[in-house]
C-alpha positions in Angstrom: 31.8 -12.6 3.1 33.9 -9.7 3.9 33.1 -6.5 5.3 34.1 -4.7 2.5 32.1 -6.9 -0.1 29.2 -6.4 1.8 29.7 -2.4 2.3 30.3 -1.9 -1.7 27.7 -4.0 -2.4 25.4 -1.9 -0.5 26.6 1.3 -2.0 25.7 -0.1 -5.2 22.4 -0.8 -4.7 22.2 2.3 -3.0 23.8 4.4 -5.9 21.3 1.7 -8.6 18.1 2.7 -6.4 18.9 6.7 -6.3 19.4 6.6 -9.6 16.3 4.7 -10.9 14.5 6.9 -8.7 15.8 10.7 -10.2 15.6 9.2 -14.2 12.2 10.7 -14.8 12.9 14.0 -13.2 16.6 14.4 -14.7 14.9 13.4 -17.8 12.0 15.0 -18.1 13.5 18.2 -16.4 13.1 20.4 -19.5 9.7 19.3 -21.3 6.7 18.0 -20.1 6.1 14.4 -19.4 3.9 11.9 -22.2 0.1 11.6 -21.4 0.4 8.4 -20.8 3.2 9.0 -17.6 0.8 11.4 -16.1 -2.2 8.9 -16.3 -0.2 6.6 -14.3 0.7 9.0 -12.0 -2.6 9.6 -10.9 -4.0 5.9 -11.7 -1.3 3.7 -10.0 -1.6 4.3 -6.2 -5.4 3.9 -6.2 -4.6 0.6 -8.4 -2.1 -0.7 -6.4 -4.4 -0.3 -2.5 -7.2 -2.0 -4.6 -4.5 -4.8 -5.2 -3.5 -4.6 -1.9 -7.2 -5.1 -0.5 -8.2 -7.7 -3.1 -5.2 -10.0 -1.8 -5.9 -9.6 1.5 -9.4 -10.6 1.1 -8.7 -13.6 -0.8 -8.3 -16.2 2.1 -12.0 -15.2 3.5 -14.5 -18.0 4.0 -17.7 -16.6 4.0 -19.7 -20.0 5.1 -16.8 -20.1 8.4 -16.7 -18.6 11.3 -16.6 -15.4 11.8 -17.8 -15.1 8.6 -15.5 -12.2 7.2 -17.4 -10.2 9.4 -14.0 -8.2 10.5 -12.7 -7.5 7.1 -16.5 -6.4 5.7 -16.5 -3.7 9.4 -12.4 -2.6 8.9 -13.2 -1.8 5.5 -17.0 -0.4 5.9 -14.8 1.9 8.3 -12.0 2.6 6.3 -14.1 4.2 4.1 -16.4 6.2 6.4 -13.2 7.9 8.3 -11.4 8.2 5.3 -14.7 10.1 3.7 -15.3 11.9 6.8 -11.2 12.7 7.7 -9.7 12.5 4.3 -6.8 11.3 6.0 -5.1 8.1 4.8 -3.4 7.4 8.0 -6.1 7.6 10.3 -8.2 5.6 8.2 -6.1 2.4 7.7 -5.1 3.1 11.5 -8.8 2.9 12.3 -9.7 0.1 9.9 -6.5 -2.2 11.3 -7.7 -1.5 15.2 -11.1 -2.5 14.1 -10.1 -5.5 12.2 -8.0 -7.3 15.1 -10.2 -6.1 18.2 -13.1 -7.9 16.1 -10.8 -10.8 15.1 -9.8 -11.0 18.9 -13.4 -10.7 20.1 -15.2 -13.4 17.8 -12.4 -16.0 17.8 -10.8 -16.5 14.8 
């Protein structure tokens, strides 16, 4: 491929992603959004960390060792810091640190 394919095609994806990503404001600039767009709003990133935590725990055998006995602590913590900090980053920092000193320390 040539350099120039390569460099438009890039500046078309880039132009593709910008725009997808100002549609709803440039559209709904003047009147407020539908019910239904706000719901999401507020619904979707919980939804999609539960997804996220669901698929990581989906390979756990409970009856092996170690038992899921990291994953139950980095997420028993996850909640705790994020309860006691209300800071996202910290929490998952906290809850990953956790997860591989205790995946380190019982031998997975």
């Amino acid at each position: 491929m040539s350099s120039t394919y390569l460099i438009l095609s890039i500046l078309v994806m880039a132009v593709v992603t910008f725009f997808t990503r100002a549609f709803p404001f440039l559209f709904f600039i003047r009147k407020k959004p539908p019910a239904v767009l706000l719901y999401l709003e507020r619904m979707l990133p919980p939804m999609i960390m539960l997804l996220l935590v669901l698929y990581s725990l989906k390979d756990i055998k409970p009856l092996a060792k170690p038992y899921g006995i990291p994953e139950a602590a980095a997420i028993i913590l996850v909640v705790l810091v994020h309860r006691w900090k209300s800071n996202t980053f910290v929490s998952i920092a906290a809850g990953t640190v956790l997860y591989m000193v205790l995946r380190n320390l019982l031998g997975a």
